[in-house]
DRENPA-3360 file (N, C-alpha, C; in nm, 2 decimals, always signed):
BEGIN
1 = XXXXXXXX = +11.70/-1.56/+13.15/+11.63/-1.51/+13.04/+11.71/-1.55/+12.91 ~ +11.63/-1.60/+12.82/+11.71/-1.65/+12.68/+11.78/-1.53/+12.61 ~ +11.87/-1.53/+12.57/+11.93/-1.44/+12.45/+11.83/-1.37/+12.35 ~ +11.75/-1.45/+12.28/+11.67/-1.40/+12.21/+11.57/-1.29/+12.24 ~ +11.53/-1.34/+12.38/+11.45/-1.29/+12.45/+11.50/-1.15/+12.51 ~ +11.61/-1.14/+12.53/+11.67/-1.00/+12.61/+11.65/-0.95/+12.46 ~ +11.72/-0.97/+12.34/+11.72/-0.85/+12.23/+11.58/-0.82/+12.22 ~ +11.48/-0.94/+12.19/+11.32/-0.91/+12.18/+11.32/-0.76/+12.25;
9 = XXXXXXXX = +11.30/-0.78/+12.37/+11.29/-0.67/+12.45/+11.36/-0.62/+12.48 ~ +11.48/-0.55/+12.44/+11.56/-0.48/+12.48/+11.50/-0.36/+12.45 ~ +11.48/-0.26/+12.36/+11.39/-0.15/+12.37/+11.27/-0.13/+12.45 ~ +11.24/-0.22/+12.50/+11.12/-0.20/+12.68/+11.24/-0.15/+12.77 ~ +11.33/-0.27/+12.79/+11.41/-0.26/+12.90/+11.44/-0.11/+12.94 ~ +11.55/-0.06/+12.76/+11.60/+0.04/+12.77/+11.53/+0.18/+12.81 ~ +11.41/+0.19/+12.74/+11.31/+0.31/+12.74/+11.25/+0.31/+12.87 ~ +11.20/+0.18/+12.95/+11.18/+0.20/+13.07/+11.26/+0.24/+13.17;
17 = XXXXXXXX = +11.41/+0.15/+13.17/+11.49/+0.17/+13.28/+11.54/+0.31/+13.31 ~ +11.58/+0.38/+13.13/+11.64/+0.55/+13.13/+11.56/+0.61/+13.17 ~ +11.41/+0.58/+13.07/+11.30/+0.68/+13.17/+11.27/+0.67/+13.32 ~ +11.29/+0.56/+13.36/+11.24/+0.54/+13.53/+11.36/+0.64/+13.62 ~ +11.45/+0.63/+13.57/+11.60/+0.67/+13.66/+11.58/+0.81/+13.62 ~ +11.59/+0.83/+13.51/+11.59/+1.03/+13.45/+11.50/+1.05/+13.57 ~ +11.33/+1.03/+13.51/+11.25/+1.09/+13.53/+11.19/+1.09/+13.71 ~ +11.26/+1.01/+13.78/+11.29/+0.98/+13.92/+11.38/+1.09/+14.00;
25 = XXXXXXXX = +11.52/+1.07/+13.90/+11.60/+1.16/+13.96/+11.61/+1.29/+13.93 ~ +11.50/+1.30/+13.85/+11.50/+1.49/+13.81/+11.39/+1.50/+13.92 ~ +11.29/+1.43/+13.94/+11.19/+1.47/+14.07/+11.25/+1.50/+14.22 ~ +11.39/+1.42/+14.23/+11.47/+1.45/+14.37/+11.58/+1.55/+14.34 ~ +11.65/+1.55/+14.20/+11.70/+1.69/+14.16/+11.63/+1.86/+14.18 ~ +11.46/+1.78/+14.11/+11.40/+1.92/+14.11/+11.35/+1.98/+14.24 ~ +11.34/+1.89/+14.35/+11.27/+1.90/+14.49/+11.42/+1.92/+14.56 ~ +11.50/+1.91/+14.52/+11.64/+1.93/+14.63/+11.61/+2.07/+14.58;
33 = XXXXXXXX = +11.64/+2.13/+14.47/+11.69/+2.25/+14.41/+11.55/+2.35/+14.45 ~ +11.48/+2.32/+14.50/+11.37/+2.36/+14.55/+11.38/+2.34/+14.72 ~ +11.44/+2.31/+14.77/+11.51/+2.31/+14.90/+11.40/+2.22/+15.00 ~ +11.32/+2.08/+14.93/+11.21/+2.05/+15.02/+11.27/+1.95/+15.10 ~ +11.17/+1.90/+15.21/+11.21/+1.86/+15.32/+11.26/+1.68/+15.22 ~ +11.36/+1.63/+15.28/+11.33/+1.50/+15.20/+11.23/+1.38/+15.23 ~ +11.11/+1.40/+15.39/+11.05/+1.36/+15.34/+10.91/+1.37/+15.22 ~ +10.93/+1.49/+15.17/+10.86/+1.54/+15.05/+10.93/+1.48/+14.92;
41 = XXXXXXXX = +11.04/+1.52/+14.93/+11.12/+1.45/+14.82/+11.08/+1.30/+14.81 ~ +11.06/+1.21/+14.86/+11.09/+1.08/+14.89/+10.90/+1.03/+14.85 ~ +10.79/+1.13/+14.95/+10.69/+1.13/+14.86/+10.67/+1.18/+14.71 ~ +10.71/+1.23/+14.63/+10.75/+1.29/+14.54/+10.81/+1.18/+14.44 ~ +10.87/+1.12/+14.46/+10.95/+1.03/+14.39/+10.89/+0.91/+14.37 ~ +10.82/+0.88/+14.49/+10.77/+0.75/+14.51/+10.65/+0.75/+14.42 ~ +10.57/+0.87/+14.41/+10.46/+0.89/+14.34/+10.49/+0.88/+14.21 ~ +10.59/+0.94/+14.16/+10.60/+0.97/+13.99/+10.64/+0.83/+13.94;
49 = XXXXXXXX = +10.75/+0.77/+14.05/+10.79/+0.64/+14.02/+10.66/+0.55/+13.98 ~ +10.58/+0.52/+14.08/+10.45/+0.40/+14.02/+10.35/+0.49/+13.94 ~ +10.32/+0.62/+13.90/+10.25/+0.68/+13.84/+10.26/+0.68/+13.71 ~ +10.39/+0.72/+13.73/+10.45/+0.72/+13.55/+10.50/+0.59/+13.51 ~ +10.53/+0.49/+13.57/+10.56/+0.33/+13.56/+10.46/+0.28/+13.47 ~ +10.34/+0.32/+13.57/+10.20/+0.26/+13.51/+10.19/+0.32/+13.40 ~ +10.19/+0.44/+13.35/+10.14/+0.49/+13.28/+10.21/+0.47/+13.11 ~ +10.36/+0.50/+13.18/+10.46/+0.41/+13.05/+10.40/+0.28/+13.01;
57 = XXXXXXXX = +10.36/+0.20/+13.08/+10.35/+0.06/+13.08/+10.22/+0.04/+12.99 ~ +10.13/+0.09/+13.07/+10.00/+0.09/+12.99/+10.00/+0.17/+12.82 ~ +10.05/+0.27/+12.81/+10.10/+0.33/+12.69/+10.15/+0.24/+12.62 ~ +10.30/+0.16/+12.62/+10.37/+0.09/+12.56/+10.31/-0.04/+12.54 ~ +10.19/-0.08/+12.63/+10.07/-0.22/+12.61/+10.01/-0.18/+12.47 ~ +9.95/-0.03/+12.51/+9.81/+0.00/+12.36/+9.90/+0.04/+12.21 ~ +10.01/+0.06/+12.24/+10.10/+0.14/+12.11/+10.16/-0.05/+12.03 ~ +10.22/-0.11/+12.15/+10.24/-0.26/+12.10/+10.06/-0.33/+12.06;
65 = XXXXXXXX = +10.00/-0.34/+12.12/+9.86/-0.40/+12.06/+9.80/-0.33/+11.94 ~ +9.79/-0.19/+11.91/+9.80/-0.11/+11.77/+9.90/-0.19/+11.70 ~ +10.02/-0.19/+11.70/+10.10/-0.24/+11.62/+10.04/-0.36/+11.56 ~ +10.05/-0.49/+11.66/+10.00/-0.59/+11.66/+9.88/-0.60/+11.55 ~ +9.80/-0.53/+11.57/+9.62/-0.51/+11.53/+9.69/-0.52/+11.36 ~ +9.71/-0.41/+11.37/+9.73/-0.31/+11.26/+9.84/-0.41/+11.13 ~ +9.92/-0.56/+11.19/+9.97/-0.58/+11.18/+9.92/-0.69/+11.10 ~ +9.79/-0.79/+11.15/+9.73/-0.88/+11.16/+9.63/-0.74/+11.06;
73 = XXXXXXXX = +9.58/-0.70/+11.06/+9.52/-0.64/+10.91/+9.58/-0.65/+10.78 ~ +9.69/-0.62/+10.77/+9.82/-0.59/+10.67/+9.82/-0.74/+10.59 ~ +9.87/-0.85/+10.71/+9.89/-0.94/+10.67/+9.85/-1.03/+10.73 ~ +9.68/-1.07/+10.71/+9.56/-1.20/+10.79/+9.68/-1.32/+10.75 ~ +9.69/-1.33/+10.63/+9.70/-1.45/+10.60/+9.84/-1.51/+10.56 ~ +9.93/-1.46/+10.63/+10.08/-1.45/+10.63/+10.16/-1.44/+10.76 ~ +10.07/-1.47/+10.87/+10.15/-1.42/+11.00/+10.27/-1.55/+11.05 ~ +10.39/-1.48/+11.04/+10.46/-1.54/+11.11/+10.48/-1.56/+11.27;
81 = XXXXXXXX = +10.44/-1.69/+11.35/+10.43/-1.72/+11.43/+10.57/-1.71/+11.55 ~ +10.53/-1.66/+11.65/+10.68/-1.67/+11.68/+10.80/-1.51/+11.71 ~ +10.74/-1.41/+11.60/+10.85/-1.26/+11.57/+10.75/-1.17/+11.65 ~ +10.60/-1.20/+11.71/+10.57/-1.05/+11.77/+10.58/-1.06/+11.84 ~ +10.58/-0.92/+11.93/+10.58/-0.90/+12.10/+10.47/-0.90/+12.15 ~ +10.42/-0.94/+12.25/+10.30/-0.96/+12.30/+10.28/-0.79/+12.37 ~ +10.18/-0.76/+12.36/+10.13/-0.67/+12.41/+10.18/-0.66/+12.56 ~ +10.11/-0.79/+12.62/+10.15/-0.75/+12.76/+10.26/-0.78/+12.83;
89 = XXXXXXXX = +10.38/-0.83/+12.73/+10.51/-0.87/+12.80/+10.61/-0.69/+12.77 ~ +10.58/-0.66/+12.69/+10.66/-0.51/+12.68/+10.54/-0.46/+12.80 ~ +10.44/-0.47/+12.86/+10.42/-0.33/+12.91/+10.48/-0.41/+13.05 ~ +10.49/-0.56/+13.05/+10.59/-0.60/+13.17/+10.69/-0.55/+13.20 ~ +10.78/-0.54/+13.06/+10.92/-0.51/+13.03/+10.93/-0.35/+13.07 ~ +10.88/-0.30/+12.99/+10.89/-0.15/+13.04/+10.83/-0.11/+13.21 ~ +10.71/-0.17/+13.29/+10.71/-0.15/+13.39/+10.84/-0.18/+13.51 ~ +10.86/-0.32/+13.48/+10.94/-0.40/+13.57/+11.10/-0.30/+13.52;
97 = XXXXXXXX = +11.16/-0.28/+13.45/+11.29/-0.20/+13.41/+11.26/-0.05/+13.47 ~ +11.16/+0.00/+13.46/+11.12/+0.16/+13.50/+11.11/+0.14/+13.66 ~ +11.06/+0.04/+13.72/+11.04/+0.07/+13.90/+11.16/+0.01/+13.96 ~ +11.25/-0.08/+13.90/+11.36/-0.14/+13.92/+11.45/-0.05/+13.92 ~ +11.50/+0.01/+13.80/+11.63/+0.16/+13.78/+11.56/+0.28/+13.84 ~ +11.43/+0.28/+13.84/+11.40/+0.44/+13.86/+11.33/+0.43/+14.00 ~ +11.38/+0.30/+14.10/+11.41/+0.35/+14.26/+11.53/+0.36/+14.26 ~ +11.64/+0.32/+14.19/+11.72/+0.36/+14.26/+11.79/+0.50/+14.31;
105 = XXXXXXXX = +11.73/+0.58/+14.24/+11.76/+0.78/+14.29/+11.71/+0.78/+14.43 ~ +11.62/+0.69/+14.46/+11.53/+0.73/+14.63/+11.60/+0.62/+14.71 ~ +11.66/+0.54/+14.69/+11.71/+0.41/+14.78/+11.81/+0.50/+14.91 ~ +11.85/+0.59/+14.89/+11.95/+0.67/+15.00/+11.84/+0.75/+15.10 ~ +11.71/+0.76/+15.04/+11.63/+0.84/+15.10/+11.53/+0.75/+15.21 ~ +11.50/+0.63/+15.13/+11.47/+0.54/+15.20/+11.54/+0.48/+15.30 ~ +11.64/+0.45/+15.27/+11.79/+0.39/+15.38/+11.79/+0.53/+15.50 ~ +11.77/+0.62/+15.46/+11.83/+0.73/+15.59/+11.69/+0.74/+15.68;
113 = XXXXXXXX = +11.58/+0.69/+15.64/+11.46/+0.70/+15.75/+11.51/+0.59/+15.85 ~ +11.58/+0.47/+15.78/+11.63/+0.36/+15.85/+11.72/+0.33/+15.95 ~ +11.85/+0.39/+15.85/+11.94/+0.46/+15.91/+11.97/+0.62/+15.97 ~ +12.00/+0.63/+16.07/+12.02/+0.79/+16.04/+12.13/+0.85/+16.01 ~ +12.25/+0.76/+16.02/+12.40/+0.81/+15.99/+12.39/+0.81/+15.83 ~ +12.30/+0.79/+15.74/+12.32/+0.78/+15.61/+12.23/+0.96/+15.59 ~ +12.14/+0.96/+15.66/+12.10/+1.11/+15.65/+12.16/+1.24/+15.55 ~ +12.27/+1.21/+15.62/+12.36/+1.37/+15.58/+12.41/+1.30/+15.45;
121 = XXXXXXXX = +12.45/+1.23/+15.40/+12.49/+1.18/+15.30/+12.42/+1.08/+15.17 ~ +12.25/+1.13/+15.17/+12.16/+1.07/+15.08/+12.17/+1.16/+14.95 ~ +12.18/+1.30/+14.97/+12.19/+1.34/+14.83/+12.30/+1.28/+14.74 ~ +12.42/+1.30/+14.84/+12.51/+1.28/+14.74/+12.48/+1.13/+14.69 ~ +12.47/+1.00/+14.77/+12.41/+0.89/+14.70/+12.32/+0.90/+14.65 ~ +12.30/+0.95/+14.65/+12.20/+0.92/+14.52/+12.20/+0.94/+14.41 ~ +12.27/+1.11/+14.40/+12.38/+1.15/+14.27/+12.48/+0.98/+14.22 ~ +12.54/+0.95/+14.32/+12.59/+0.86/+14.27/+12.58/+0.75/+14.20;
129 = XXXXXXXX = +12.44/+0.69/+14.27/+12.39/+0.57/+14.24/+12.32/+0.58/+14.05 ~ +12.26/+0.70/+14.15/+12.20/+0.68/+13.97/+12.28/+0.73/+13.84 ~ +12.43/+0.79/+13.89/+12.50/+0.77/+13.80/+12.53/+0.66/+13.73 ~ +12.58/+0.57/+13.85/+12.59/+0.45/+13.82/+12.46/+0.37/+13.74 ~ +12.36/+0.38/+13.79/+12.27/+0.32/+13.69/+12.25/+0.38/+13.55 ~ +12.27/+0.52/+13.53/+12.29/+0.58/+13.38/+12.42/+0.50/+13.30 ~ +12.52/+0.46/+13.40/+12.63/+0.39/+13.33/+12.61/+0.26/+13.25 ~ +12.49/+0.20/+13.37/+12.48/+0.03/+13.35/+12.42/+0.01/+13.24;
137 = XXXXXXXX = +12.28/+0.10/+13.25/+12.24/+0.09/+13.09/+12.24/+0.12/+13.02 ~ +12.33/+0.19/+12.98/+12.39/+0.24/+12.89/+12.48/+0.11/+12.83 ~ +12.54/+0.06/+12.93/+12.68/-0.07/+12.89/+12.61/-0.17/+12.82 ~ +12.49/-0.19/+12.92/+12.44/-0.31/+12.85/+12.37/-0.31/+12.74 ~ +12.29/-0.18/+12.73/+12.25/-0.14/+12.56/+12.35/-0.16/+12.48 ~ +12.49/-0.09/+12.52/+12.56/-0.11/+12.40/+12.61/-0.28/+12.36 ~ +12.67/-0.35/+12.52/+12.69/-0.48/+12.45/+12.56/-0.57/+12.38 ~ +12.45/-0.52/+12.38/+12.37/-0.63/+12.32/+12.31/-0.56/+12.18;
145 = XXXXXXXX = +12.38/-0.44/+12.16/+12.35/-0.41/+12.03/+12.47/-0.39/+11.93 ~ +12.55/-0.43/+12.03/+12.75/-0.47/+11.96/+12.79/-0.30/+11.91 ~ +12.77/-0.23/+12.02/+12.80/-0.10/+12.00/+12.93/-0.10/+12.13 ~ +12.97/-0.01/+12.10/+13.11/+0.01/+12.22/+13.04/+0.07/+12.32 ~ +13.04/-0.04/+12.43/+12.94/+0.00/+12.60/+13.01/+0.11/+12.64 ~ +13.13/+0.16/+12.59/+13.16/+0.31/+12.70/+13.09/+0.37/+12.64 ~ +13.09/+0.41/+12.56/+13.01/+0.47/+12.46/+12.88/+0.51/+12.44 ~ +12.84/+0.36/+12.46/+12.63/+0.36/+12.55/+12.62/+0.42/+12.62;
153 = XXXXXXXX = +12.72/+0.39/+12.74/+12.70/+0.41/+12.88/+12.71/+0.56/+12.95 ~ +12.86/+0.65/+12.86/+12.84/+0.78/+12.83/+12.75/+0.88/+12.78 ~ +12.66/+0.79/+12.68/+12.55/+0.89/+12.60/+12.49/+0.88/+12.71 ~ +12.42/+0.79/+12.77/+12.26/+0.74/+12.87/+12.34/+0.87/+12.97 ~ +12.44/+0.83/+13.02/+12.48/+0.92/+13.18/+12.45/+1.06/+13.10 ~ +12.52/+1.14/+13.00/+12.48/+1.24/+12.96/+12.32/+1.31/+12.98 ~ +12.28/+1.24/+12.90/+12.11/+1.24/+12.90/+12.10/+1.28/+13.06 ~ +12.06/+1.16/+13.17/+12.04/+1.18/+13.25/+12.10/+1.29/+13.34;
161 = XXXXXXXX = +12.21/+1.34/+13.33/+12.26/+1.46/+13.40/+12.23/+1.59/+13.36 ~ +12.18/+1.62/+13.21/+12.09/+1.68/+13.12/+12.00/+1.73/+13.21 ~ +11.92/+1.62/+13.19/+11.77/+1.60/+13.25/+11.74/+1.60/+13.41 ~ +11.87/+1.64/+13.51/+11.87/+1.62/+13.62/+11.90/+1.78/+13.65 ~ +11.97/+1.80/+13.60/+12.04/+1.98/+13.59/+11.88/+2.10/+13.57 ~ +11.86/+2.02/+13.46/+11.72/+2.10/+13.40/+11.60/+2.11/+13.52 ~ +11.60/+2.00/+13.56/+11.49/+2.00/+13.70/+11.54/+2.10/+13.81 ~ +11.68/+2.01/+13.84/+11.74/+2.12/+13.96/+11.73/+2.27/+13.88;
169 = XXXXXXXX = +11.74/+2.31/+13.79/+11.74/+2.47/+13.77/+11.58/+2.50/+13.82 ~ +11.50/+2.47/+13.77/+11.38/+2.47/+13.76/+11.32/+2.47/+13.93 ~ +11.35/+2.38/+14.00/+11.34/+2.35/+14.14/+11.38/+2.48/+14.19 ~ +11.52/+2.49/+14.17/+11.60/+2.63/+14.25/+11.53/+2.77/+14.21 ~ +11.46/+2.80/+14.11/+11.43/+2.90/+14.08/+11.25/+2.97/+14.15 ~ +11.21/+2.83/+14.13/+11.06/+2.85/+14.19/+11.09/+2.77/+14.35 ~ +11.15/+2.78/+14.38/+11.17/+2.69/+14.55/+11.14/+2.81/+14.64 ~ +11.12/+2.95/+14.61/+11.02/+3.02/+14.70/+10.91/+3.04/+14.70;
177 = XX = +10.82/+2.97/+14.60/+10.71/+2.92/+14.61/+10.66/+2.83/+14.72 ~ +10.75/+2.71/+14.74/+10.74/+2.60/+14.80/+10.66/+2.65/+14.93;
% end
C-alpha cells in the first residue's frame, strides 16, 4: 500500500479497527460477566462483528458520498482531481480494518472448539490479544500521524479497557436474567 494511500485512509483504518476490537470485545466481556456458555459468547460476537462491520461500512460509504455530493455542489467547477476519497474505498477501509481487529477478541474462542487444551485458557487470551491489538493501533496511528506511538497506543488500550469494563459490569449485573 503506497504511503499516501495509508494517510488517505488512515481515519477508516483507525475508526474501524478500534471500533471492531472495542465493540467485539465488550460483546465477550459483556457475555463472560453475564456468565454465558462460550458457545453463546462466540455466537454473539460473531454476529455483532459482521453486523456492525456492515453497518459501520455502509454508514461511512453514505456520510463519504454526502461529503463528496455536497462537495461537487460547492465547487462544480474547481474540483481537484486526485484529493477525494471514494465513497467505496473508506467503506472498504472501515469494513476490512473492523472484521480484521475486531476478530481478534473471538480467535481463542474459535481455536478452543479446535483445540481443547486452549479451552480453559480463551478468556484470558483473549483479554490479551485484544490488548495487544488496542496497543497496535494505537502505535501505528501515532507513527503515521508523527505523534509519540506509546502514547497512541496507551490512549486506544485505555478506551478499550473502558469500554470492556463497562460491558462486563453490565453483563455481571443482569447475568441472572440470562
Amino acid at each position: 500500500m503506497q504511503r499516501g494511500l495509508r494517510r488517505k485512509y488512515l481515519p477508516e483504518f483507525v475508526y474501524g479497527s478500534i471500533d471492531g476490537s472495542v465493540t467485539t470485545f465488550a460483546v465477550v466481556a459483556g457475555a463472560i460477566g453475564a456468565s454465558l456458555s462460550p458457545a453463546i459468547i462466540l455466537i454473539l460476537g460473531l454476529a455483532n462483528l459482521f453486523a456492525d462491520g456492515f453497518s459501520m461500512a455502509i454508514s461511512n460509504y453514505l456520510s463519504t458520498k454526502s461529503q463528496v455530493e455536497l462537495h461537487h455542489i460547492k465547487n462544480k467547477f474547481h474540483k481537484i482531481l486526485g484529493q477525494e476519497k471514494t465513497p467505496i474505498k473508506t467503506a472498504q477501509a472501515t469494513f476490512l480494518s473492523f472484521i480484521g481487529i475486531g476478530l481478534i477478541p473471538l480467535i481463542p474462542f474459535i481455536i478452543a472448539f479446535f483445540v481443547p487444551s486452549v479451552d480453559e485458557y480463551k478468556i484470558i487470551l483473549s483479554f490479551i490479544l485484544t490488548g495487544i491489538s488496542f496497543l497496535l493501533v494505537g502505535s501505528i496511528k501515532g507513527r503515521i500521524v508523527k505523534k509519540h506511538p506509546v502514547r497512541s497506543a496507551l490512549e486506544t488500550f485505555v478506551i478499550g479497557v473502558v469500554a470492556a469494563l463497562i460491558a462486563f459490569v453490565i453483563g455481571y449485573l443482569l447475568r441472572g436474567i440470562a
